[in-house]
N, C-alpha and C positions, 0 to 999 in steps of 0.2 A: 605649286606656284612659287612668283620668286621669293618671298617671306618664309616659304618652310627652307629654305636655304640657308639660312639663320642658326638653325640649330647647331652648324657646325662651327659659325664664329663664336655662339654661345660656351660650345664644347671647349674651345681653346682658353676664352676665358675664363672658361672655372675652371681651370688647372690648378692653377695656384689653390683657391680655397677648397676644393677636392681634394688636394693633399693636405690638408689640415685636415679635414674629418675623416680620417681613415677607423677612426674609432667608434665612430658615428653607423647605427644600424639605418639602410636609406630606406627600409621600412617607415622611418620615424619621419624623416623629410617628407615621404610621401602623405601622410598622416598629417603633418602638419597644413598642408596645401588644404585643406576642412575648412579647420576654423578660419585660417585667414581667407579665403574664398570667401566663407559665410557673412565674415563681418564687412567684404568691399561689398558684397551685395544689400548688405541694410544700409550701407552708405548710399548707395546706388537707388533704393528705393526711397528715400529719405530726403536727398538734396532736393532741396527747391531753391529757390532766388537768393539773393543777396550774396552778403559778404560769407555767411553760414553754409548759402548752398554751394556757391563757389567752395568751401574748405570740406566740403562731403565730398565732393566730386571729385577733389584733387586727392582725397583722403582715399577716395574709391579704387581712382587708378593706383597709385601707390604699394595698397593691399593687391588689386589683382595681378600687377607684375612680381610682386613678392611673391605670389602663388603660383605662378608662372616660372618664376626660377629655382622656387621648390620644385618642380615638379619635372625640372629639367636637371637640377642637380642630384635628383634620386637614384634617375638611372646613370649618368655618369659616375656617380660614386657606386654604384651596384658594380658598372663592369669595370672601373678602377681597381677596385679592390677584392673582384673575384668572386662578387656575391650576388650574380645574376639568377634569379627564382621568377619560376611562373606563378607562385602567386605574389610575387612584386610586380609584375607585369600587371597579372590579373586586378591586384588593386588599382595600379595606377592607372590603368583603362576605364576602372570604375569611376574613380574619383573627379577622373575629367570629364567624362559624360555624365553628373550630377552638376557638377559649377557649369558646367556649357549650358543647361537647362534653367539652373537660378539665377545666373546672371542674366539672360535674357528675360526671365518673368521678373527680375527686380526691377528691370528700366522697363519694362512694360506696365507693374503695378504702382509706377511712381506717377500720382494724378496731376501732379503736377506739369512733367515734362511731355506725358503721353498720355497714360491712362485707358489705352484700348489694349484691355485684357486680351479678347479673344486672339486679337494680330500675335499679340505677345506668345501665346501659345500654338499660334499657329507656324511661327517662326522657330518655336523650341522643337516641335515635333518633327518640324522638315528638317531641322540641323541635326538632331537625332538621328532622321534618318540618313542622313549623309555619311555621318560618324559608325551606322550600323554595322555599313558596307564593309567600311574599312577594318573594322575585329572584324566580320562575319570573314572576308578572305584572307585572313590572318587564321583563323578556326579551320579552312577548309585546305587552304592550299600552304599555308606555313608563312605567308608569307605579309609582311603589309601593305594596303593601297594606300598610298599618299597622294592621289590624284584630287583635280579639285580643288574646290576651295577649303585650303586645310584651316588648320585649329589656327594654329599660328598667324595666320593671314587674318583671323578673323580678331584672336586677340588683341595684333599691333592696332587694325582699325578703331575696336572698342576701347582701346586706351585714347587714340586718338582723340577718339567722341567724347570721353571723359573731360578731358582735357580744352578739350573746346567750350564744355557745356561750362564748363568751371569759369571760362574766360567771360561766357556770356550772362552768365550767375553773377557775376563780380561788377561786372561793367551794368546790370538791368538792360543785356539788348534786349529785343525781344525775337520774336522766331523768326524764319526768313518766308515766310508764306503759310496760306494754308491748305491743303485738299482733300477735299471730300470729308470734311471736318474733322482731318487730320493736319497738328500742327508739323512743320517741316521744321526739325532742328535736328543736331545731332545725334540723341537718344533716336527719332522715328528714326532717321536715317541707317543706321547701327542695325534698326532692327529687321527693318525693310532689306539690308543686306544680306543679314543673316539668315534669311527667310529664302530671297532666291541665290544663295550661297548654299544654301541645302538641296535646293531643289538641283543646280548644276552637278554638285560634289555626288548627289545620288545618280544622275546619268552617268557621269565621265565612270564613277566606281563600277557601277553597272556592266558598262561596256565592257572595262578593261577586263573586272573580274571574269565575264564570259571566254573573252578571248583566252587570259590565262587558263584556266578551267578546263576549257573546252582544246586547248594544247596536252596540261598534265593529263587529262583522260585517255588522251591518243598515245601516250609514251608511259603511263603507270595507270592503266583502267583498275577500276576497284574492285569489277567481276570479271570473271572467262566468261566469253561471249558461249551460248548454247552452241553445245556439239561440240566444242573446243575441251572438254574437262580433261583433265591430265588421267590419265589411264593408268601411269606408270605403278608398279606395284612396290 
């Protein structure tokens, strides 16, 4: 979508501070994107009302673009400086599909703004699955699906949502409706998203991955078709 388009204004941006950490193992960047993850998600779980919950939430987003830019200036400085690894890759695919999962069950376990657990997990597991696709055609065909609703589209929204909730933490609005004894605010909304953001990203990946798949098998099969075996001595 148009948000993972980002990544390249991103990339131009951190030039300049890229070239300052050429000493810097981006192992370490990636490593760092953890704790600060961990800590915008107890923020996240945390905020409630007032002037406090307003300064959790702003506290939250803060932490998770921080983590965000870690995780973006890892692999720029990886291929900067010449030191692109698969298992830098392999972490930093891990690491994002662990914050993608707690940051949605922290705005899910927050009883205050939401508090329906099960949504909470039912949104983590679809996003999961969306994000599966994307390494599983990476694993198969070499290559990665960026289709769908990416990561990126999904983080600028939950900043978003931070960022609103904080406004309405500050100010004591209250929620904009309710249904089905679910409150409508930013947190549901975020979550609600991310829930049929997964269910989409898993089609669109779905598809593609067959198409492509279903191409590389016709121009590089993985077996000789029977009766075909090479005879040659």
């Amino acid at each position: 979508m148009a948000l993972e388009k980002g990544r390249n204004l991103f990339k131009k941006l951190s030039e300049p501070l890229v070239s300052k950490l050429g000493g810097v193992n981006p192992a370490t960047l990636t490593w760092l994107t953890l704790p600060t993850g961990l800590a915008a998600a107890w923020l996240m779980m945390e905020a409630g009302t007032g002037q406090e919950g307003a300064l959790m939430f702003l506290g939250a987003a803060i932490l998770m673009a921080s983590a965000m830019a870690l995780d973006g200036l890892d692999g720029n400085l990886a291929r900067a400086t010449g030191r692109v690894t698969r298992w830098g890759d392999y972490l930093d695919h891990t690491l994002d599909r662990v914050l993608d999962v707690v940051w949605i069950l922290a705005l899910g376990y927050n009883l205050v703004w939401f508090g329906h657990i099960e949504l909470a997990w039912a949104a983590a597991m679809l996003t999961m699955f969306g994000s599966y696709l994307g390494t599983q055609a990476q694993a198969v065909a070499g290559s990665r699906n960026y289709g769908g609703f990416s990561r990126a589209d999904r983080m600028v929204l939950t900043f978003a949502a931070l960022i609103v909730s904080a406004i309405m933490a500050y100010t004591d609005s209250g929620s904009w409706g309710e249904w089905n004894d679910i409150e409508i605010n930013p947190i549901s909304l975020i979550i609600a998203i991310s829930g049929v953001g997964g269910i989409y990203t898993f089609i669109v990946r779905f598809y593609k991955a067959r198409a492509d798949l279903q191409s590389l098998d016709k121009t590089k099969p993985l077996s000789t078709p029977k009766g075909k075996e090479d005879t040659d001595d």
